[in-house]
C-alpha positions in Angstrom: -2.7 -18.4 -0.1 -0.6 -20.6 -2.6 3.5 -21.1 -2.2 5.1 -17.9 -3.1 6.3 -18.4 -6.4 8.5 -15.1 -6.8 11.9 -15.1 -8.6 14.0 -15.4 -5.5 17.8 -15.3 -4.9 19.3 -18.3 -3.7 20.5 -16.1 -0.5 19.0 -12.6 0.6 20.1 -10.7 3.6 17.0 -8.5 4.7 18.5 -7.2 7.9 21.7 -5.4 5.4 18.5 -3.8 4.0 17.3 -2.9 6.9 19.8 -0.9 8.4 19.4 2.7 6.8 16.0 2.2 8.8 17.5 0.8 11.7 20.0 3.9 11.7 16.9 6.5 11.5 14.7 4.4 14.4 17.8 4.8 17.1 17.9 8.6 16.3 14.0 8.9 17.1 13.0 10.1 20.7 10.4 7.1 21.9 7.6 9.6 21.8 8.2 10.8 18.4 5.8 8.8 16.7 2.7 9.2 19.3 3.6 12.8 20.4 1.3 15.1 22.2 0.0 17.4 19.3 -1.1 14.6 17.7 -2.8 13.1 20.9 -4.4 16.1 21.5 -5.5 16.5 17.8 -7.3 13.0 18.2 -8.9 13.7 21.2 -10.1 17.0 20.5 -11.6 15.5 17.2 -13.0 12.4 19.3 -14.8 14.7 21.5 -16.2 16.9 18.5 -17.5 14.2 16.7 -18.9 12.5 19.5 -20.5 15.8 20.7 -22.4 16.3 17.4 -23.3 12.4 17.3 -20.9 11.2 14.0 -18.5 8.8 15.7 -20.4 5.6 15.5 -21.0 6.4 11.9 -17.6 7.0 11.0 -16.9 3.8 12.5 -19.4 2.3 11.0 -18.2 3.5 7.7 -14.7 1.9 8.8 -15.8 -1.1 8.5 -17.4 -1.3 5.0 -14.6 -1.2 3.0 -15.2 -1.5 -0.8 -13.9 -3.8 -3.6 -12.9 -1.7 -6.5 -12.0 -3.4 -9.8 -9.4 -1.4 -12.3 -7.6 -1.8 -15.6 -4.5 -0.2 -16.4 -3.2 -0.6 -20.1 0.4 -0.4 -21.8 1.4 -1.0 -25.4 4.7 -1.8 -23.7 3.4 -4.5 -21.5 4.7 -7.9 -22.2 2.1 -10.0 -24.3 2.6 -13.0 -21.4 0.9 -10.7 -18.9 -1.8 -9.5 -20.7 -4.4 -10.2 -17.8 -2.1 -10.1 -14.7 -4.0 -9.2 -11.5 -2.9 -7.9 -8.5 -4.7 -7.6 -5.4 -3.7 -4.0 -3.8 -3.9 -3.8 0.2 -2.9 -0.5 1.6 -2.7 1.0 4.8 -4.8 -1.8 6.6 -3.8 -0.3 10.2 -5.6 -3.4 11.2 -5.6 -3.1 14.9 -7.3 0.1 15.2 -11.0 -1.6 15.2 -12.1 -4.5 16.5 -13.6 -6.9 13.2 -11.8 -4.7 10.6 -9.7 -7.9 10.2 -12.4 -10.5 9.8 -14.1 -8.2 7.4 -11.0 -7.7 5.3 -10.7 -11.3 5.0 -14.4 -11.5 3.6 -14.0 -9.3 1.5 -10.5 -10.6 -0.2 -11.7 -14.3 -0.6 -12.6 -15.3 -3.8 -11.0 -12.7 -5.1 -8.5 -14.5 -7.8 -5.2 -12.7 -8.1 -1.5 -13.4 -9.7 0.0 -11.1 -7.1 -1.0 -9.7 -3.8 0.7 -6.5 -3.1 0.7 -4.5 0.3 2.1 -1.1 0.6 2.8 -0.4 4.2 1.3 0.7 7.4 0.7 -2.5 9.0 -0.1 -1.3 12.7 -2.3 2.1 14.0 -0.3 3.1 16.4 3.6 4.5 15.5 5.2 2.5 18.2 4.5 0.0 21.0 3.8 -4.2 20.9 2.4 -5.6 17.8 0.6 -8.8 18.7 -3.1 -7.8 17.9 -1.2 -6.6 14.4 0.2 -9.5 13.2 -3.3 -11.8 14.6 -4.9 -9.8 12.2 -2.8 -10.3 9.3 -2.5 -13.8 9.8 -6.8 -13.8 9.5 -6.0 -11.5 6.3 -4.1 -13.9 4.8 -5.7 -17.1 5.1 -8.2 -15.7 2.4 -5.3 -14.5 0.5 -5.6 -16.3 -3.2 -2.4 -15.4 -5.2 -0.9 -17.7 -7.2 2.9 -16.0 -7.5 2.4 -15.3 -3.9 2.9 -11.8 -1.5 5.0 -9.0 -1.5 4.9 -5.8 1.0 6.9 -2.8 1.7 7.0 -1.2 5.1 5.3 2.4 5.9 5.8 5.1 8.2 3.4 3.6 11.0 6.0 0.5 11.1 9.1 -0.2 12.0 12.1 -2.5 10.8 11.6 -5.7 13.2 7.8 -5.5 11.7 9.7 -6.6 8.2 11.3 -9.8 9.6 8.1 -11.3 11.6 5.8 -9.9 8.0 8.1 -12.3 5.7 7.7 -14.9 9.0 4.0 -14.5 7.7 4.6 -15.1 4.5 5.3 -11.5 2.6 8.3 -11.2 0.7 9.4 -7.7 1.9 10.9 -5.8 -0.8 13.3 -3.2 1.4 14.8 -1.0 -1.7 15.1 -4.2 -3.6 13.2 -5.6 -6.2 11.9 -9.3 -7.8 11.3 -10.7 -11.1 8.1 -12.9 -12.1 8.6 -15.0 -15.0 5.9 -16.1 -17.5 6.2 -17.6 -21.0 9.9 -16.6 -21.0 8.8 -12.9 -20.4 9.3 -10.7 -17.1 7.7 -8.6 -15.1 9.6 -6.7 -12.0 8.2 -5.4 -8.8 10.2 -3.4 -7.0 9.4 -2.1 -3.2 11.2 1.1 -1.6 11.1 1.9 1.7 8.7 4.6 3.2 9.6 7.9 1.0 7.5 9.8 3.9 10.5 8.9 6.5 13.5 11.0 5.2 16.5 9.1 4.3 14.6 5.4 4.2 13.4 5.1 0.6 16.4 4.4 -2.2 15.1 4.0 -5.6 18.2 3.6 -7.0 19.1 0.7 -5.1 15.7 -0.9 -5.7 16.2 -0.1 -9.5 20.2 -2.2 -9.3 19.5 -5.2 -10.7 16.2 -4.4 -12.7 17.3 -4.5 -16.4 17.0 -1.0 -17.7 14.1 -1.9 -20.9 12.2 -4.4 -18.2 8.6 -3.8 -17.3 8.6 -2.0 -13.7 5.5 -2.0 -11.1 6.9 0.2 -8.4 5.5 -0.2 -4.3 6.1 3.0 -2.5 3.6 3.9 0.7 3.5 7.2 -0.3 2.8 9.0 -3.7 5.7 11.3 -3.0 8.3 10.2 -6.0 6.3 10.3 -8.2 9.0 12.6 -10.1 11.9 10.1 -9.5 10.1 7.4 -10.5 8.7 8.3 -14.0 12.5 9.7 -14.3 13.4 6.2 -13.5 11.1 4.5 -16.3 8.5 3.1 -14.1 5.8 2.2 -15.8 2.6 1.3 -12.8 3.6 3.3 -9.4 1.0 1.7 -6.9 1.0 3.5 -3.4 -0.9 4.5 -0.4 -0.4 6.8 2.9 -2.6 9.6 2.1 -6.7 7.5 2.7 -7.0 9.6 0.0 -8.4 12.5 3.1 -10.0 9.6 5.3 -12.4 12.4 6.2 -13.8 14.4 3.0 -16.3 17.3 2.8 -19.5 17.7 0.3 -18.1 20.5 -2.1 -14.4 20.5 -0.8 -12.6 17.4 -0.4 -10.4 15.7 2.4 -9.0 18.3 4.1 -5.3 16.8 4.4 -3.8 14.3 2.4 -0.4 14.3 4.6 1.8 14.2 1.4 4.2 16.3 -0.3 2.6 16.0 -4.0 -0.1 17.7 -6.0 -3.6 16.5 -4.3 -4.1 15.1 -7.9 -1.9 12.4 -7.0 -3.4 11.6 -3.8 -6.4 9.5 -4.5 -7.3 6.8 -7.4 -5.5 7.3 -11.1 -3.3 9.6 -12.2 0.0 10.3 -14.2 3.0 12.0 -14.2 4.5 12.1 -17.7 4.6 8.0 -19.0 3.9 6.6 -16.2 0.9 5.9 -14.7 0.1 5.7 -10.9 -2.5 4.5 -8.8 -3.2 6.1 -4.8 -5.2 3.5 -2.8 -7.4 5.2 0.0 -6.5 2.3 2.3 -8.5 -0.5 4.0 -7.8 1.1 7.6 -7.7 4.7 9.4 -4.9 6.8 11.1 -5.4 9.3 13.8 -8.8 8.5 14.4 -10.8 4.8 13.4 -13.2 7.1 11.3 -14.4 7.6 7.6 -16.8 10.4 6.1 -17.5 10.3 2.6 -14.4 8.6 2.0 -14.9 5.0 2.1 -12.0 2.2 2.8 -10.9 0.2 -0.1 -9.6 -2.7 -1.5 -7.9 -2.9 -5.1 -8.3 -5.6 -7.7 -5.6 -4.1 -10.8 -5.6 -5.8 -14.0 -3.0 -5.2 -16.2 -3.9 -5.1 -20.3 -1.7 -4.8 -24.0 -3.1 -1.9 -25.5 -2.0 0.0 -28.6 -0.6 3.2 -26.9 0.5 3.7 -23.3 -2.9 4.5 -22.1 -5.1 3.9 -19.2 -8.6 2.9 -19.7 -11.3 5.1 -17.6 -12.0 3.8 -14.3 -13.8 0.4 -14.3 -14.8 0.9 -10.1 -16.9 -1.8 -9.5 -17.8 -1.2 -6.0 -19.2 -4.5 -3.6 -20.0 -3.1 -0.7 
């Protein structure tokens, strides 16, 4: 991992941004985020899977998370970063099985990328210490090779001190704010909004305040969910997670919850919603339960093109196993 090389303000006061979350987390019961339907869901799940002999291989599939390579083009893309790359890392949950850290960090290095972005849900559990959290992430990014450095956003498994020790690690957290990356005179923006799963935390608008208005925008949100507001807003890439695309998906059917409030169109891989195009990871880690079926963990290598018209290209998913 290189020197973070983002446009940065000469003074920034995260904890000012923090504070619409702060506000939310103090109305929250303690057991609001582990609570007892979800417990039992787990463990009645846990049993049934153990019961007809599928839990070790959904944690085996767990572990093998895949490197998929994608192209996004833009006529409106500025000629300067014509072959921008940036490294995608969504939900890594990366205490919720023992290795999934080491084998992230494989995976990742060698991996050559301008940007390395991570879209939320640091942690498996909604509350509680996170020591074994941030041990992993420091393994995660020692193999981290981005030039213009990291930026994160925060999701609805974490929690606003989790933003202070992340940029402690090295992550510039984007909390409803945005940054500019400069090349050849030309910009690029990256903004990050809070979790717009969590009611009241996300602010576009505020991300969007001192983003130029004909600027190319890359927008961080952990969950698909504005994907109305954004392409309202004139973002152009809308790179998200939250949803593990099902984490658990059937022959014939699908995943049988995507946990979002948008068209299951939108909640795995490509898609767009008028001009703007969007991209749903299926995460490097699990929720619930530290299992995969048919649904495997990924990580994301996006490289942006100049095209003619504000078209994607067709999947290039170059899988490694």
């Amino acid at each position: 991992m290189t020197d973070c090389e983002i446009g940065l303000p000469a003074t920034r006061d995260l904890e000012s941004r923090l504070a619409r979350r702060r506000v939310i987390e103090a109305k929250q019961k303690p057991a609001d985020g582990d609570s007892l339907p979800e417990r039992l869901k787990a463990n009645f799940l846990r049993s049934a899977l153990r019961i007809a002999g599928l839990y070790s291989r959904g944690i085996r599939n767990a572990l093998a998370p895949v490197v998929r390579h994608l192209q996004f083009q833009f006529d409106d893309l500025p000629h300067s970063f014509g072959g921008f790359r940036m490294l995608h890392l969504a939900d890594l949950h990366i205490d919720c099985l023992d290795g999934l850290a080491e084998i992230v960090a494989e995976r990742v290095r060698g991996l050559e990328a301008d940007l390395c972005v991570m879209t939320g849900d640091y942690r498996f559990a909604l509350q509680g210490p996170c020591d074994r959290v941030y041990m992993g992430l420091r393994t995660i990014l020692s193999s981290i090779q981005a030039t213009r450095g990291i930026v994160g956003i925060l999701g609805n498994h974490d929690e606003a001190d989790m933003a202070v020790e992340l940029e402690n690690l090295g992550i510039r957290m984007l909390v409803n704010d945005a940054v500019a990356i400069e090349k050849e005179g030309s910009h690029l923006w990256v903004l990050g909004v809070d979790d717009p799963h969590s009611p009241g935390c996300s602010d576009l608008e505020g991300a969007l305040a001192t983003v130029p208005t004909d600027a190319f925008k890359v927008l961080l949100g952990h969950s698909p969910e504005m994907y109305c507001e954004a392409s309202l807003a004139g973002i152009h890439l809308y790179l998200c997670g939250h949803t593990h695309a099902g984490q658990i998906r059937l022959p014939g059917i699908g995943a049988l919850l995507v946990n979002s409030a948008c068209p299951r169109s939108y909640a795995q891989g490509r898609w767009q919603h008028g001009a703007m195009l969007g991209y749903t990871s299926a995460g490097a880690g699990c929720a619930l339960l530290p299992v995969r079926y048919n649904c495997a963990p990924e990580i994301t290598l996006i490289e942006l093109a100049k095209s003619n018209g504000r078209t994607s290209t067709m999947p290039t998913n170059h899988l490694r196993p």
